[in-house]
C-alpha positions in Angstrom: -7.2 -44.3 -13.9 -4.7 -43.2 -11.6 -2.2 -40.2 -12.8 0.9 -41.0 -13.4 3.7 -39.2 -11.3 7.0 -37.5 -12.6 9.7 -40.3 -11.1 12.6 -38.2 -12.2 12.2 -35.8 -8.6 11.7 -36.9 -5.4 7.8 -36.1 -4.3 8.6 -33.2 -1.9 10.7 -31.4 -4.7 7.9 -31.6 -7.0 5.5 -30.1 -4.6 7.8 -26.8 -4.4 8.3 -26.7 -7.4 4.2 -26.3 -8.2 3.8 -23.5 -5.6 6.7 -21.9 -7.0 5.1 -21.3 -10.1 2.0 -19.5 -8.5 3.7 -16.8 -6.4 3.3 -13.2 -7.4 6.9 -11.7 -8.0 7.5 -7.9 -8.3 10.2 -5.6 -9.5 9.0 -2.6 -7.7 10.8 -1.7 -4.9 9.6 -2.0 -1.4 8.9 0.6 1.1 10.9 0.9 3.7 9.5 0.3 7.4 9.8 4.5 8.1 7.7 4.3 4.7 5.6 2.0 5.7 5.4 3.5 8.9 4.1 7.2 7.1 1.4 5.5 5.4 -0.2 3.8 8.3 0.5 6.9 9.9 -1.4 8.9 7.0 -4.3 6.3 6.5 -5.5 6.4 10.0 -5.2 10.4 9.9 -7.4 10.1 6.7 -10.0 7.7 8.9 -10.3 9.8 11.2 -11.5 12.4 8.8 -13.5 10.9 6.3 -14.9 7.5 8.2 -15.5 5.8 4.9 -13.6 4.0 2.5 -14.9 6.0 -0.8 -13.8 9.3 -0.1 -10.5 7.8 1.4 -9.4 6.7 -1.3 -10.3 9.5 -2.9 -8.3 11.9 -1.0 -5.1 9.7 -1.1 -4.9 9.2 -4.6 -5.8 12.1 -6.7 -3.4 14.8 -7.4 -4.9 17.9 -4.4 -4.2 21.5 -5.8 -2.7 22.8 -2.1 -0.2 19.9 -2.2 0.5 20.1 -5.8 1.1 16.3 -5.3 -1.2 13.2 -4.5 -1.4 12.8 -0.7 -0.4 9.3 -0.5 2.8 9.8 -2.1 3.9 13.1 -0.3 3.0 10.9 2.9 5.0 7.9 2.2 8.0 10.1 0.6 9.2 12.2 3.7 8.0 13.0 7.3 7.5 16.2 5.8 5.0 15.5 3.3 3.3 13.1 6.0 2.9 16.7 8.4 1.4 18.5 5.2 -1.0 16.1 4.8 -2.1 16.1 8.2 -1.9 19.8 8.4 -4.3 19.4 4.9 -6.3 17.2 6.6 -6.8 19.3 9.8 -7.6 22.4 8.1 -10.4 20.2 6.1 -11.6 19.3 9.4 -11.8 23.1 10.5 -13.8 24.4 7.5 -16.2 21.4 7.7 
């Protein structure tokens, strides 16, 4: 048995409509591109020092005592916080 279709929209609106229903919506604010900029920017810094995904992630998302803030976030917040992690990250790179 064939399924019956909805006659009351024309076929193309009903196909939009479907996908509609399946896309993600968010109310948190996006960063901006000097945002998104800083955390590419602090990512590849943290590649460069740890080479592996685990510690990474890690590092950019727990609260570190010499920042008094989680690195990720001080990155992404100011080009400021983006030099003290790198400065962080350096100085990890030092004592290694």
């Amino acid at each position: 048995m064939k399924p019956v279709a909805n006659t009351d929209q024309p076929a193309a609106d009903q196909g939009r409509r479907q996908t509609r229903m399946f896309r993600k919506r968010s109310d948190k604010p996006r960063l901006s591109p000097e945002q998104m900029k800083r955390q590419s920017d602090v990512l590849q810094s943290a590649w460069r020092h740890f080479g592996e995904p685990g510690p990474i992630i890690a590092f950019l998302n727990t609260r570190h005592a010499a920042l008094d803030a989680q690195p990720l976030h001080l990155a992404v917040e100011s080009a400021e916080g983006l030099m003290r992690v790198e400065r962080l990250l350096e100085e990890m790179t030092l004592k290694a």
